[in-house]
C-alpha positions as CSV (number, residue, x, y, z in Angstrom):
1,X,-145.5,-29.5,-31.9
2,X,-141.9,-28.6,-31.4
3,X,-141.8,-25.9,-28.1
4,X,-141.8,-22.9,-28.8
5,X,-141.5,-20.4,-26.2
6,X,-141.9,-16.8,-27.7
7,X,-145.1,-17.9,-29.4
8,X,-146.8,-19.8,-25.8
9,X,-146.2,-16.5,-24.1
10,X,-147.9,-14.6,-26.8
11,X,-150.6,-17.0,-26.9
12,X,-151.0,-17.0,-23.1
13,X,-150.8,-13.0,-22.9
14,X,-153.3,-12.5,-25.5
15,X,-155.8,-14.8,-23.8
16,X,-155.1,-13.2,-20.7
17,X,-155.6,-9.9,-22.1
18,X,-158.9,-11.2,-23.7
19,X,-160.2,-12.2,-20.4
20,X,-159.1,-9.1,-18.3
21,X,-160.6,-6.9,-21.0
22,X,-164.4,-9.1,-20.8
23,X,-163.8,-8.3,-17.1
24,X,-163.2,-4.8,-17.1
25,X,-166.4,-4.9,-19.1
26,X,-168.4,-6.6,-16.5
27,X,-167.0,-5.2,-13.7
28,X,-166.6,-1.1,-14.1
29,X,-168.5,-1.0,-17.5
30,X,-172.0,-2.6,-16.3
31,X,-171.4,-2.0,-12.8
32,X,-170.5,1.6,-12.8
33,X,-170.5,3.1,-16.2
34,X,-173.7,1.5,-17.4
35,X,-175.7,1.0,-13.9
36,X,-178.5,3.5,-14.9
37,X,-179.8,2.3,-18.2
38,X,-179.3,-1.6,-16.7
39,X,-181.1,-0.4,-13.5
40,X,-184.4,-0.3,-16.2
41,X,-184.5,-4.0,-15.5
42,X,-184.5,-6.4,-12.8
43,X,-182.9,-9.5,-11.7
44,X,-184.0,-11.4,-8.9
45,X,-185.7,-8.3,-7.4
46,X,-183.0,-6.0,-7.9
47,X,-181.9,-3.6,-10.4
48,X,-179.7,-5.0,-12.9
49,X,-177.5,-2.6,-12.7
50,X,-177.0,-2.6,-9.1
51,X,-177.0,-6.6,-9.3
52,X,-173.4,-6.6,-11.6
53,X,-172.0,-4.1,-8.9
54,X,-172.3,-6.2,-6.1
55,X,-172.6,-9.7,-7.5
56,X,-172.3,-9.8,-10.8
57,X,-169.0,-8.8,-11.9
58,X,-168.1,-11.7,-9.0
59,X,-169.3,-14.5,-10.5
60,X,-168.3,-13.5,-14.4
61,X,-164.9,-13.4,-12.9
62,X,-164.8,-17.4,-11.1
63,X,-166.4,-18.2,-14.7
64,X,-163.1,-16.3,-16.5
65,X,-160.8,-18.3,-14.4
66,X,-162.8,-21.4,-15.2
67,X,-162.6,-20.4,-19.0
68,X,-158.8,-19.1,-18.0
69,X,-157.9,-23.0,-16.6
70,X,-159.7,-24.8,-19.5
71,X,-157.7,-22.4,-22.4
72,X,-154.0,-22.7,-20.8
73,X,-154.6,-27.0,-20.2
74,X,-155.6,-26.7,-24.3
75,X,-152.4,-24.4,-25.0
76,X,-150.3,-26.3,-23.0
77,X,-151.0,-29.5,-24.5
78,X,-150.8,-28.0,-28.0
79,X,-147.0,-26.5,-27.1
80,X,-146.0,-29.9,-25.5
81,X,-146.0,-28.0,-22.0
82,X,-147.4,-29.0,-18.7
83,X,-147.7,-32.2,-16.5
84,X,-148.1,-34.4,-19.5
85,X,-144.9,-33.3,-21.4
86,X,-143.1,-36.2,-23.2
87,X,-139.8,-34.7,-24.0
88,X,-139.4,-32.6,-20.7
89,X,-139.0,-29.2,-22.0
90,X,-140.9,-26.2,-21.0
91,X,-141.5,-23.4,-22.5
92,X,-143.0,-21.2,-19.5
93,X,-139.4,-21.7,-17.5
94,X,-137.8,-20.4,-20.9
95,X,-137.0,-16.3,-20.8
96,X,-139.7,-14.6,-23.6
């Protein structure tokens, strides 16, 4: 696919967006907005609620960089970007 530079930055902000949104969710929604009704249930001997506060919204955010990584080495290669690039041009050093 030819590069195309206004389109891989719109790609890469939406699925950043995505992902920051997911964790917003996890982090102040679950662990603060939502503790009490999630407190109603238990994980590993805590309340679930209290759980996403201090763990929880931890380890959802090392699995949305994993998920982060895996997306941007699948848009890259569909834009022609990246390590792998044949024809050398990039569209992340281009100006949006």
């Amino acid at each position: 696919m030819a590069a195309d530079p206004k389109g891989y930055w719109r790609a890469n902000l939406r699925l950043m967006a995505v992902l920051l949104v997911v964790w917003f969710f996890a982090s102040y929604g679950l662990g603060i907005l939502w503790v009490e009704p999630l407190n109603q249930f238990m994980l590993g001997g805590f309340p679930l609620g209290f759980w996403f506060a201090q763990q929880g919204s931890i380890y959802v955010f090392v699995v949305l960089i994993a998920i982060y990584a895996v997306c941007m080495d699948r848009l890259d290669r569909r834009y022609g970007v990246g390590e792998d690039s044949q024809d050398g041009s990039d569209p992340a050093r281009s100006e949006p």
